[in-house]
N, C-alpha and C positions, 0 to 999 in steps of 0.2 A: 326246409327247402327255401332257397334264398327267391327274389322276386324275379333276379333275371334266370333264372333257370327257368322259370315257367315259359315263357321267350324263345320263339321255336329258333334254332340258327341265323336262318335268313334274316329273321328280324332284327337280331340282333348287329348281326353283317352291316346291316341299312344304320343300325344307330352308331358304328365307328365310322361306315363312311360320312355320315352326317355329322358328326364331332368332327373330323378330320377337313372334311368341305369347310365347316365356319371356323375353324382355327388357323385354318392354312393360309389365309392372309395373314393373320398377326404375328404367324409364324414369318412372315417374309418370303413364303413361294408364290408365284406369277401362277395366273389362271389354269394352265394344264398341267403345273408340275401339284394344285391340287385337284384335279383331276385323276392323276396318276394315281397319287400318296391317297384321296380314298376309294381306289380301285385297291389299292393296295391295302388298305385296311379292314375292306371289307373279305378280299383273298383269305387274309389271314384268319380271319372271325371265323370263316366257312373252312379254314383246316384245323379244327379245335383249340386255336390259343381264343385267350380271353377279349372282351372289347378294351378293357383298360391296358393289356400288353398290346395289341395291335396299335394303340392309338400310341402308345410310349414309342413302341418300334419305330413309325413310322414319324414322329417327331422326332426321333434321333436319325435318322438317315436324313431327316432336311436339316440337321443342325449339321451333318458333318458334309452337307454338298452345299454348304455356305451363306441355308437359312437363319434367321432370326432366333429361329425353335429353342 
């Protein structure tokens, strides 16, 4: 059993939108589009994709709506 499987959901949900919150500036999104992007990363954690594909996703959708990402 790996270590984030012991890691209920939710928890995990909170660690993309938190990766997502402090990357989304470097990424070159403005305050609420990361906002959005880890509302949205966290969505996806909690409908069973992984934190690492949520957080991939969701740096490709700000790299093709004209972010840095």
């Amino acid at each position: 059993m790996s270590a984030v499987a012991s890691y209920s959901r939710t928890q995990r949900a909170a660690a993309a939108a938190a990766i997502v919150d402090s990357a989304g500036k470097r990424w070159g999104l403005l305050p609420y589009q990361v906002a959005k992007a880890s509302d949205a990363a966290a969505v996806r954690v909690l409908r069973d994709q992984s934190v690492a594909g949520a957080v991939a996703a969701v740096r490709s959708a700000a790299r093709a709506q004209g972010g840095a990402a």
